[in-house]
N, C-alpha and C positions, 0 to 999 in steps of 0.2 A: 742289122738296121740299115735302113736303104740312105744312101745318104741324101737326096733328095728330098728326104722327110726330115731325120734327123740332124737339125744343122746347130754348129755352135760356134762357125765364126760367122761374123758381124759380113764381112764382103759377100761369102757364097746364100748367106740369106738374102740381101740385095737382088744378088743374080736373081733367088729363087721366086723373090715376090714379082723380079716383074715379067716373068715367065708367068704367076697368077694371074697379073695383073690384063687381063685378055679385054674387057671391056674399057672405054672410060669412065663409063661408073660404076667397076668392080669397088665394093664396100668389105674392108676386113674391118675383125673383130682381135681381140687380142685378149686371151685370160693367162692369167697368173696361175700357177700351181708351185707347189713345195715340191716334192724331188719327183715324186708320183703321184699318179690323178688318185683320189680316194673317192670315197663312195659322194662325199659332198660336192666332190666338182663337177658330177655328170650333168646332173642339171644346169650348172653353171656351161659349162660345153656345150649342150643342146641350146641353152637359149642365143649365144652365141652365135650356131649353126643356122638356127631361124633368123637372126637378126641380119646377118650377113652373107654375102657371098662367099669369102672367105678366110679362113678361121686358123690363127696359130696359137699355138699354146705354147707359154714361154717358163721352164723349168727351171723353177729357183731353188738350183742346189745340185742341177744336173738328175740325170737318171742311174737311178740305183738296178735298175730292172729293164727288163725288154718290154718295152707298153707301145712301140709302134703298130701292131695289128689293133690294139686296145682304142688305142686315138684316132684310127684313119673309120675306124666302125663308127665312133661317132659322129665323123665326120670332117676331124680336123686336117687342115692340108699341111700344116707344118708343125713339130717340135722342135724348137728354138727353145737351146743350154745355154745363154749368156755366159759369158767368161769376165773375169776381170780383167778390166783396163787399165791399170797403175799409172800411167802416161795421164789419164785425165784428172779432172778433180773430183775429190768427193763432195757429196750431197750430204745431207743427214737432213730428216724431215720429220724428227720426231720422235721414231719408235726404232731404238738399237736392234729389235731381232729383223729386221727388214734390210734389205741392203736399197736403199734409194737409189744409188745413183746404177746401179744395174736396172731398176725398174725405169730412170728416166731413159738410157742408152736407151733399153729395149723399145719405149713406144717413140725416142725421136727416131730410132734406123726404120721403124715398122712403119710409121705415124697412121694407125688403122684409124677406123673412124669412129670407134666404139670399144674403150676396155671394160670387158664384163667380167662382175665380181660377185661371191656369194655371202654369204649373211655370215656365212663361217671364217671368211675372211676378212676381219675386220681392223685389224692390225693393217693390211692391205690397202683397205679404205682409206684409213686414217691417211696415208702414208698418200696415196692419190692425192685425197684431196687438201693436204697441205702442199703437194708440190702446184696443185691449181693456184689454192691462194699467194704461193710465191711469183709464178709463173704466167696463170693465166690459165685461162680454159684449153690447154691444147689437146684436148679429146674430151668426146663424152665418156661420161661413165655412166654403168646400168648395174647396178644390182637386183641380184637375183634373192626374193623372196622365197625360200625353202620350205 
């Protein structure tokens, strides 16, 4: 796995986005997956791809498998592993099979312009948009009609 794709600390992701980051109105996207893309996120990742310039997918639960050739065909520029941060606080927004406060880390280090989600993730949803009503709108979200 190239580590320029596969990243799972928080700083060399950083690096990596604003090496993306090539325009000033480069637009990322940001989807959530469980440990590996399954057949339901493709479309979630395509629309993703269309919506945005550039597009990370952020692996909740790490990867069990090699899916870097997998992800770059679709189109995505980065797989981002969140790791736990025990140093910070936790979140809880709801739904225990979800780790919140990993889903917020990821979109404030990312802060893309768009997290897209699909109709299979709805646990996910939930969990978004109770961190909006705490929080505030700090990203769109788009789901994906399957």
């Amino acid at each position: 796995m190239s580590e320029d794709f596969v990243i799972s600390d928080k700083s060399q992701l950083i690096q990596r986005l604003t090496t993306l980051n090539t325009e000033p109105e480069t637009s990322f996207a940001l989807v959530f997956i469980n440990t590996t893309p399954e057949e339901e996120d493709i479309p979630v990742i395509r629309e993703a791809v269309k919506l945005c310039d550039r597009v990370i997918v952020a692996g909740m639960g790490g990867a069990r498998q090699p899916v870097e050739k997998f992800l770059r065909e679709l189109g995505v520029d980065v797989f981002f592993i969140p790791q736990k941060d025990n140093r910070l606080c936790k979140i809880e927004a709801g739904v225990k099979e979800i780790d919140a406060t990993l889903i917020l880390q990821s979109i404030l280090t990312i802060w893309p312009n768009v997290v897209v989600t699909g109709k299979h993730q709805f646990k996910l949803l939930r969990v978004l948009k109770n961190l909006q009503q705490t929080f505030g709108e700090i990203v769109a979200l788009r789901e994906v009609k399957q």
